[in-house]
PyMOL commands that place a pseudoatom at each C-alpha (Angstrom):
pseudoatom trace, name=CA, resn=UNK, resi=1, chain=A, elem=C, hetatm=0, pos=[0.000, 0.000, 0.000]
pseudoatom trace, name=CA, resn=UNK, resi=2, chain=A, elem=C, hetatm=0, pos=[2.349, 2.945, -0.828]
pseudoatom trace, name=CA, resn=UNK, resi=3, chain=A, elem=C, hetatm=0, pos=[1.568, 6.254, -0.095]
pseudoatom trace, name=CA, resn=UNK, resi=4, chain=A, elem=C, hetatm=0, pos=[3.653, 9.039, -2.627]
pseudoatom trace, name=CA, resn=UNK, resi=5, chain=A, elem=C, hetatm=0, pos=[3.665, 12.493, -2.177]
pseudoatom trace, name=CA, resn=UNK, resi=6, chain=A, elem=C, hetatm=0, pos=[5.361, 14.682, -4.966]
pseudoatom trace, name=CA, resn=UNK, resi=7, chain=A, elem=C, hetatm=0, pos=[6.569, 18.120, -4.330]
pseudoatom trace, name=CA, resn=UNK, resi=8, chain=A, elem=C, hetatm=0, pos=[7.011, 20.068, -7.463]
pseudoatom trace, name=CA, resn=UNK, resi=9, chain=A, elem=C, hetatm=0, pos=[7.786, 24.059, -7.030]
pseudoatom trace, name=CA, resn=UNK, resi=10, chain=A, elem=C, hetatm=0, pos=[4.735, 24.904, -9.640]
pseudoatom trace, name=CA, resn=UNK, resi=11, chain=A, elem=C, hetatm=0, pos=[1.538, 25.408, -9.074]
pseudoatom trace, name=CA, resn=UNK, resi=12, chain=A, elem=C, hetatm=0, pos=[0.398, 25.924, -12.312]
pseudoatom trace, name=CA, resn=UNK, resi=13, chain=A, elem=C, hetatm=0, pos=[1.795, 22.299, -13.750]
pseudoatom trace, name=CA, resn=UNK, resi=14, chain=A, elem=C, hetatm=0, pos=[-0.980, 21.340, -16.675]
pseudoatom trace, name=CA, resn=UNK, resi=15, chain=A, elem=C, hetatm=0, pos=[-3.439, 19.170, -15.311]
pseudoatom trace, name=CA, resn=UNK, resi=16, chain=A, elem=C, hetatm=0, pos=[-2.277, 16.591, -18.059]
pseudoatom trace, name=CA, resn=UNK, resi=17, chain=A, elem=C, hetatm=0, pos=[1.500, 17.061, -16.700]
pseudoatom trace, name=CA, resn=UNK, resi=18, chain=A, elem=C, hetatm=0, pos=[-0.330, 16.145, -13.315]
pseudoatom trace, name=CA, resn=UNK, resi=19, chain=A, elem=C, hetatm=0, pos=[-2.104, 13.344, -14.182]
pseudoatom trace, name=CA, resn=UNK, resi=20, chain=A, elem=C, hetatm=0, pos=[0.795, 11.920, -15.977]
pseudoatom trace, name=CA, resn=UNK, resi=21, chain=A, elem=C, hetatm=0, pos=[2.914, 11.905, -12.864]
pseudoatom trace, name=CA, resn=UNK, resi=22, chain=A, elem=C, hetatm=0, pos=[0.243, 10.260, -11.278]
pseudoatom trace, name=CA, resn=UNK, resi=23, chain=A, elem=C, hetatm=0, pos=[-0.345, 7.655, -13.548]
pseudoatom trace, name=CA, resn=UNK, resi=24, chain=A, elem=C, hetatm=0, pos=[3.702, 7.085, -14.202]
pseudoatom trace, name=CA, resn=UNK, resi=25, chain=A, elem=C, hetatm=0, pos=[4.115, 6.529, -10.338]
pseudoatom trace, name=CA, resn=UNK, resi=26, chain=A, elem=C, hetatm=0, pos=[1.241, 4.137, -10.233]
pseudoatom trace, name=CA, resn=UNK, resi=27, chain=A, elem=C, hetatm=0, pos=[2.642, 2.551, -13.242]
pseudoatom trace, name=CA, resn=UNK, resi=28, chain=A, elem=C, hetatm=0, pos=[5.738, 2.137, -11.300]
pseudoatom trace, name=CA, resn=UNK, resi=29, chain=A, elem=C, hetatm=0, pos=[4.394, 1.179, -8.011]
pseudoatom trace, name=CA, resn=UNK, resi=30, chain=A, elem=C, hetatm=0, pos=[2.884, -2.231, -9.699]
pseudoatom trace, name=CA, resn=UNK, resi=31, chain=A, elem=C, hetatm=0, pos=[5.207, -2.588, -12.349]
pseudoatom trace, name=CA, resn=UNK, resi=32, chain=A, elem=C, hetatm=0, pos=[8.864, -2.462, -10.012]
pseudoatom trace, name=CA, resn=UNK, resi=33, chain=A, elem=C, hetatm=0, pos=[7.649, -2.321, -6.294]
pseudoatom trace, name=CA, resn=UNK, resi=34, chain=A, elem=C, hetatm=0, pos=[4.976, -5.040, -7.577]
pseudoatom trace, name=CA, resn=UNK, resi=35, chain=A, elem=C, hetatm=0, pos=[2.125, -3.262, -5.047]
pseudoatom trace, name=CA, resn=UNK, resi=36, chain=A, elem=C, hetatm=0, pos=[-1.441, -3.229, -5.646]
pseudoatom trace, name=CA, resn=UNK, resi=37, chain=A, elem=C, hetatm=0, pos=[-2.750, -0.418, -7.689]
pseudoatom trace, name=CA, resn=UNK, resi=38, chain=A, elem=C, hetatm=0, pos=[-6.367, -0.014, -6.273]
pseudoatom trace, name=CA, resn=UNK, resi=39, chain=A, elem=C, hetatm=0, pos=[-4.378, 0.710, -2.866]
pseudoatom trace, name=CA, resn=UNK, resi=40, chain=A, elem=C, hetatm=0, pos=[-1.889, 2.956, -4.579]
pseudoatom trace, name=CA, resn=UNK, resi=41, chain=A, elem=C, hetatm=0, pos=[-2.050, 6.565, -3.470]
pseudoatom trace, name=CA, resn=UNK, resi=42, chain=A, elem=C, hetatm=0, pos=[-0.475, 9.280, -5.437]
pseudoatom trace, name=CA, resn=UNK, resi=43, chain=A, elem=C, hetatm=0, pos=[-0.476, 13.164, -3.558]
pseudoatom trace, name=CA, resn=UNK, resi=44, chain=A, elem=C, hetatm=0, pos=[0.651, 16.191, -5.993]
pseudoatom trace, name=CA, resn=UNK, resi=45, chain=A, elem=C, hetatm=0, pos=[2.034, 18.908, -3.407]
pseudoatom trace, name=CA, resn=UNK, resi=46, chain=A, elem=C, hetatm=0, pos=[2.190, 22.054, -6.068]
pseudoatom trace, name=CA, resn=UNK, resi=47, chain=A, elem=C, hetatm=0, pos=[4.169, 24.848, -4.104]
pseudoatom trace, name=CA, resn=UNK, resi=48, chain=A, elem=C, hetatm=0, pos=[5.387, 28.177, -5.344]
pseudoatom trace, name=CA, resn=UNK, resi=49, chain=A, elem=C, hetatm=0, pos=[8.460, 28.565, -5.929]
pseudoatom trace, name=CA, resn=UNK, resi=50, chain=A, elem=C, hetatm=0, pos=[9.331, 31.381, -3.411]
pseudoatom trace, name=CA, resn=UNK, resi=51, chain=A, elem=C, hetatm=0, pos=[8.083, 28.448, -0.681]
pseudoatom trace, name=CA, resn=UNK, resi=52, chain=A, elem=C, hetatm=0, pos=[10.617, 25.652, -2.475]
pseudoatom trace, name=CA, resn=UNK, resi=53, chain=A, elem=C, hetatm=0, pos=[14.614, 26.436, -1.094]
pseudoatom trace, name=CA, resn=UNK, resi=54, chain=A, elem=C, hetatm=0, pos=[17.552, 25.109, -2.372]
pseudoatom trace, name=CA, resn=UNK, resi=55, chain=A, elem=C, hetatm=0, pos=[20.801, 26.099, -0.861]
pseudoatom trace, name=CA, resn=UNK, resi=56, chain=A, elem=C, hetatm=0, pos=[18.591, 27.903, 1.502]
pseudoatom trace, name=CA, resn=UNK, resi=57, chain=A, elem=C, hetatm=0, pos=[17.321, 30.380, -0.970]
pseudoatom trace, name=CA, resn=UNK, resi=58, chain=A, elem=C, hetatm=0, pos=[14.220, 30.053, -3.088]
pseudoatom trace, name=CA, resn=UNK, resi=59, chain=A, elem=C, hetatm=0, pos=[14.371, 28.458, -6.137]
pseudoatom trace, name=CA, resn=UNK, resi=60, chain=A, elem=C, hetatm=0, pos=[14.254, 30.800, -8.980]
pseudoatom trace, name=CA, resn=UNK, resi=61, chain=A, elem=C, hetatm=0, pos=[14.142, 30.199, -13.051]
pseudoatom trace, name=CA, resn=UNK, resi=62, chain=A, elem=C, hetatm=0, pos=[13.718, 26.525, -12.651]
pseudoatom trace, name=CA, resn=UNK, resi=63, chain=A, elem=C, hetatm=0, pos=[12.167, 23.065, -11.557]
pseudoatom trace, name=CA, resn=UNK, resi=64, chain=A, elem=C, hetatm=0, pos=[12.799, 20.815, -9.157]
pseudoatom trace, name=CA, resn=UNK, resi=65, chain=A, elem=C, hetatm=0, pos=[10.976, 18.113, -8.088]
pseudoatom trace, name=CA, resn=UNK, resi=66, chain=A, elem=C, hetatm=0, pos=[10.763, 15.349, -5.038]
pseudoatom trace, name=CA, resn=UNK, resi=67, chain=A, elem=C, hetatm=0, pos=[8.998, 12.272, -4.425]
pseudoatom trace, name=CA, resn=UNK, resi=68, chain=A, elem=C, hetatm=0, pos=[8.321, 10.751, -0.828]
pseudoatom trace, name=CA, resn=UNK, resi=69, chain=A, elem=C, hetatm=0, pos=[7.311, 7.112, -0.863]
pseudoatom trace, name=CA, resn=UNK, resi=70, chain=A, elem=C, hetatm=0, pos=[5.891, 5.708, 2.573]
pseudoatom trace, name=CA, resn=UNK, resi=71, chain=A, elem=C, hetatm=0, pos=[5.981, 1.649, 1.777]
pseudoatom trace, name=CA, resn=UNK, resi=72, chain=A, elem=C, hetatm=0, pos=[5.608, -1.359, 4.445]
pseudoatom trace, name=CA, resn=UNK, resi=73, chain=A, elem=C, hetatm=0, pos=[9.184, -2.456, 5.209]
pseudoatom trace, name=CA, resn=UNK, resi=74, chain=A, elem=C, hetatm=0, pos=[10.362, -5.510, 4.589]
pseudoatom trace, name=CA, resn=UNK, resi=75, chain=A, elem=C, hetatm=0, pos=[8.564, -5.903, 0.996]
pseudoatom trace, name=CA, resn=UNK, resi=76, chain=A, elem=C, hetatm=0, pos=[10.749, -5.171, -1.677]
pseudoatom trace, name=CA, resn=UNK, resi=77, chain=A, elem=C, hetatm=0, pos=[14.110, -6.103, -2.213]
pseudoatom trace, name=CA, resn=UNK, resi=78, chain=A, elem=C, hetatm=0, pos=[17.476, -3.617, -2.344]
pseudoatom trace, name=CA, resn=UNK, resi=79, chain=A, elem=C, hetatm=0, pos=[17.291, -4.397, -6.047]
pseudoatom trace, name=CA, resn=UNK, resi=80, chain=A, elem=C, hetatm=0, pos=[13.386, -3.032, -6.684]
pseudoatom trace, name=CA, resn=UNK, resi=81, chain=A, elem=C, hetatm=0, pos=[13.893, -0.245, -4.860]
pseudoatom trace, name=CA, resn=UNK, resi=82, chain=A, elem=C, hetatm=0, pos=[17.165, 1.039, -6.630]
pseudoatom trace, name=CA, resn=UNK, resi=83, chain=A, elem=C, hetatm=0, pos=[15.134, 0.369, -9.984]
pseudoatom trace, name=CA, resn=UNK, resi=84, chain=A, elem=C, hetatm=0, pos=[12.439, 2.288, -8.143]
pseudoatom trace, name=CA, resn=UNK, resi=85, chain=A, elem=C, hetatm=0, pos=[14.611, 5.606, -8.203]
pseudoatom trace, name=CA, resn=UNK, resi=86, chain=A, elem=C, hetatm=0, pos=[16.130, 5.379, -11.103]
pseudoatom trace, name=CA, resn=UNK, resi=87, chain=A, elem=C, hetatm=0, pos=[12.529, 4.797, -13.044]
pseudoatom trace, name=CA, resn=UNK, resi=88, chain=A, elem=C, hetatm=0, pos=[10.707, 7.267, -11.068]
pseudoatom trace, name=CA, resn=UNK, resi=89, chain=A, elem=C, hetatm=0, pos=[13.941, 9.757, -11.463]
pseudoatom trace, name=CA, resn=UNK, resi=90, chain=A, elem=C, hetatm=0, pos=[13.943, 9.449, -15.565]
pseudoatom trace, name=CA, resn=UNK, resi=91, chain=A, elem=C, hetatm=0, pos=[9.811, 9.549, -14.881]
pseudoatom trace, name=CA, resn=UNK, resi=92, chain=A, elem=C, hetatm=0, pos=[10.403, 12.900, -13.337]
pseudoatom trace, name=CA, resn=UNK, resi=93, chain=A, elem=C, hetatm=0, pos=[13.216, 14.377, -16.212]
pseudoatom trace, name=CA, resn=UNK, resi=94, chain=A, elem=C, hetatm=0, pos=[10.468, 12.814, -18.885]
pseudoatom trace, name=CA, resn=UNK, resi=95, chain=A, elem=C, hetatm=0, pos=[7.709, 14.823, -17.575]
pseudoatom trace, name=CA, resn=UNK, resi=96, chain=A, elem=C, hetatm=0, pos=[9.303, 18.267, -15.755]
pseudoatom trace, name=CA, resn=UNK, resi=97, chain=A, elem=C, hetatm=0, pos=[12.541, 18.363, -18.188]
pseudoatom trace, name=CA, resn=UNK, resi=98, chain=A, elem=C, hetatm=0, pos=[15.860, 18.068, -16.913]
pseudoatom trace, name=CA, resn=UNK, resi=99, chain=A, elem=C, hetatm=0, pos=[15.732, 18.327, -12.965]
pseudoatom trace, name=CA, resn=UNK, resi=100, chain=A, elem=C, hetatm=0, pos=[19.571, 19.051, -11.718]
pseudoatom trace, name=CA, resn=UNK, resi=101, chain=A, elem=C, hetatm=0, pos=[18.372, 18.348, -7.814]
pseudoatom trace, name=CA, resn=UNK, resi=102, chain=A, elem=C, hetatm=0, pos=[15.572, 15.664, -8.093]
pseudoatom trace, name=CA, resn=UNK, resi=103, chain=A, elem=C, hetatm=0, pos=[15.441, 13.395, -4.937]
pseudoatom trace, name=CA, resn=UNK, resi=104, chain=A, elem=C, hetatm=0, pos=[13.491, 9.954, -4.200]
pseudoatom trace, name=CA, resn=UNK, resi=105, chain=A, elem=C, hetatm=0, pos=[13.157, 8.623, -0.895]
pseudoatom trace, name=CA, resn=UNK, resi=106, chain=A, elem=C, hetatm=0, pos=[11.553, 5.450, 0.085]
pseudoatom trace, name=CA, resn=UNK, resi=107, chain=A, elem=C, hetatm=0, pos=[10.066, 5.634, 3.987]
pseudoatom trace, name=CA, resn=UNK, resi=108, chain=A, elem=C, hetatm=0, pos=[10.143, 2.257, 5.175]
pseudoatom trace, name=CA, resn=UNK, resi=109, chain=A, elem=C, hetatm=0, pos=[7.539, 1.802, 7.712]
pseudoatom trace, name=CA, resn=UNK, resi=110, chain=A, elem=C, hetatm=0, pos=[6.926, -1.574, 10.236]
pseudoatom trace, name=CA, resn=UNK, resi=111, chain=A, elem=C, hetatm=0, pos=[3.562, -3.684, 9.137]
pseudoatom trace, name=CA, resn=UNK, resi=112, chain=A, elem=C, hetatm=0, pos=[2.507, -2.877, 12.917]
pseudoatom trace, name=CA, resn=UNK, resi=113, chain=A, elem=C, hetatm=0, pos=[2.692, 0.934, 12.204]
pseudoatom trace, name=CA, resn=UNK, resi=114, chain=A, elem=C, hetatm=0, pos=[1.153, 1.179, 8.737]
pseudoatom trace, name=CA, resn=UNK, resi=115, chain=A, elem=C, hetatm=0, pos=[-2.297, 0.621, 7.927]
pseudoatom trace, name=CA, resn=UNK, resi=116, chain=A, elem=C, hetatm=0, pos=[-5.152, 1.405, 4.969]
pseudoatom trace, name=CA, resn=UNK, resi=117, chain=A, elem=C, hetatm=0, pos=[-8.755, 1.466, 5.832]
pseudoatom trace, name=CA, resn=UNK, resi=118, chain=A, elem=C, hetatm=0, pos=[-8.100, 1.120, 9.388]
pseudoatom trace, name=CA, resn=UNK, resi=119, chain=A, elem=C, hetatm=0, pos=[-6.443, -1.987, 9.136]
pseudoatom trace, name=CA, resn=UNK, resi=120, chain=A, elem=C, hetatm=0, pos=[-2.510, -1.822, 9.755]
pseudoatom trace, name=CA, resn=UNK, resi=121, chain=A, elem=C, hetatm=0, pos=[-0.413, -4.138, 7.058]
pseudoatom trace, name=CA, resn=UNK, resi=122, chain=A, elem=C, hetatm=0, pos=[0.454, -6.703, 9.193]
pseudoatom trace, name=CA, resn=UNK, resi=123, chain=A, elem=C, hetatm=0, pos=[-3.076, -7.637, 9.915]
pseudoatom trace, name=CA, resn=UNK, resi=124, chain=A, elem=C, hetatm=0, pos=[-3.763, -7.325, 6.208]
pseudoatom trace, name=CA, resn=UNK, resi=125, chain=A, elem=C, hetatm=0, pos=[-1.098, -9.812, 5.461]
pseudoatom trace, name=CA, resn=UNK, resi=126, chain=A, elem=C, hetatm=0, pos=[-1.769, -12.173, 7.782]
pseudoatom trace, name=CA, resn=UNK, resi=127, chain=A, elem=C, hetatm=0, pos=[-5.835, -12.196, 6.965]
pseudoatom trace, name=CA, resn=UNK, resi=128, chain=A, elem=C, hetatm=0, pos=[-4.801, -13.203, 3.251]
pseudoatom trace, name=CA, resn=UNK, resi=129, chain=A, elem=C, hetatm=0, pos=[-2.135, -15.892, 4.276]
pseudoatom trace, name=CA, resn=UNK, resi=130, chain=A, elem=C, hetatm=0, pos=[-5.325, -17.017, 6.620]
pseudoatom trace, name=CA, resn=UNK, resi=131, chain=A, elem=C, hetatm=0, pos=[-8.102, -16.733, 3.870]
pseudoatom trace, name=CA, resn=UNK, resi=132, chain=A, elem=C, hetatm=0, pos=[-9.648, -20.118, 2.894]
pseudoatom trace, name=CA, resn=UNK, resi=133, chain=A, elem=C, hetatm=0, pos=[-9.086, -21.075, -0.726]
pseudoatom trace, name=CA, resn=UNK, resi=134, chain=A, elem=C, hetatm=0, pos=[-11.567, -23.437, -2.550]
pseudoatom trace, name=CA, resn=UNK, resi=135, chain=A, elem=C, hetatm=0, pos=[-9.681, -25.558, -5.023]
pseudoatom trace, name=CA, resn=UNK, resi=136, chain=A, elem=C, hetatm=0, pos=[-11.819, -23.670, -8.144]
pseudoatom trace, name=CA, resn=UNK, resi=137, chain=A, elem=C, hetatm=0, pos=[-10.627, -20.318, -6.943]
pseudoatom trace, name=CA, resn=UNK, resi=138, chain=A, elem=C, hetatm=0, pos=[-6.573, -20.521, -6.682]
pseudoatom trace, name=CA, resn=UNK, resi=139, chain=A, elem=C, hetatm=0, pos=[-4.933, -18.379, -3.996]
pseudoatom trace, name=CA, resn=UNK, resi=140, chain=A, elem=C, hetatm=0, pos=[-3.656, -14.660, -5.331]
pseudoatom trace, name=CA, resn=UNK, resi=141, chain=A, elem=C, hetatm=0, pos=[-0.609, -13.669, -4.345]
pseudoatom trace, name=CA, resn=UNK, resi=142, chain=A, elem=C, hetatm=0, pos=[-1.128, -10.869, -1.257]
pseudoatom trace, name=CA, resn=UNK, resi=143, chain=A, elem=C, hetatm=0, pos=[-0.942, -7.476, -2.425]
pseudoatom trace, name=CA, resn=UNK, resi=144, chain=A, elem=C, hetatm=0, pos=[2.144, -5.417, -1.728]
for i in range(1, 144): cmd.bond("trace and resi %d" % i, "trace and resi %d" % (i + 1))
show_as sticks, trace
zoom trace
């Protein structure tokens, strides 16, 4: 169930710029991180610029762009996650233009602490490991 919030220092980004982001990092989400996209959460944070600093001073004549992803720890490997930055980082250049100071970072939070709907993760995990299968109906893997 990941959670991403994007910071870009423009609050006038085209809808269709918007929605592409949003679609890319879903996209990405089921594609590398393999999570489920129906619980896949995308948040556009569109600042002005004067409220975006770099260097401690506001960023002027330029874009920049950041992406926060809150994930359940312990379910993807070193190797999805690298290919997580690097995809969502050449998502980012694709759709903003070239972004000198683009970041990515994956929050990695305990099953126990984490929940969607009111249910934390681990509880979610464990009710699909627990689930009764019929024979006719074969077992999905448990969403991400």
């Amino acid at each position: 169930m990941p959670y991403f919030r994007v910071t870009v220092p423009d609050p006038d980004l085209p809808t269709d710029v918007q929605r592409a982001l949003a679609e890319g990092l879903t996209r990405l989400a089921v594609t590398v991180l393999h999570k489920d996209r129906a619980r896949t959460i995308v948040h556009l944070n569109l600042v002005p610029p004067g409220r975006y600093y770099v260097d401690g001073t506001p960023l002027t004549g330029g874009r920049d762009a950041h992406v926060e992803a809150t994930l359940t720890a312990g379910t993807n490997s070193a190797a999805e996650k690298a290919a997580f930055i690097a995809a969502t980082d050449e998502l980012l250049s694709d759709l903003l233009g070239p972004l000198p100071r683009s970041g990515v970072a994956l929050h990695e939070l305990h099953p126990e602490s984490y929940g969607y709907n009111g249910v934390t993760q681990f509880d979610y995990y464990r009710r699909a490991v627990d689930a009764p299968h019929t024979p006719a109906t074969p077992a999905a893997p448990a969403a991400r």
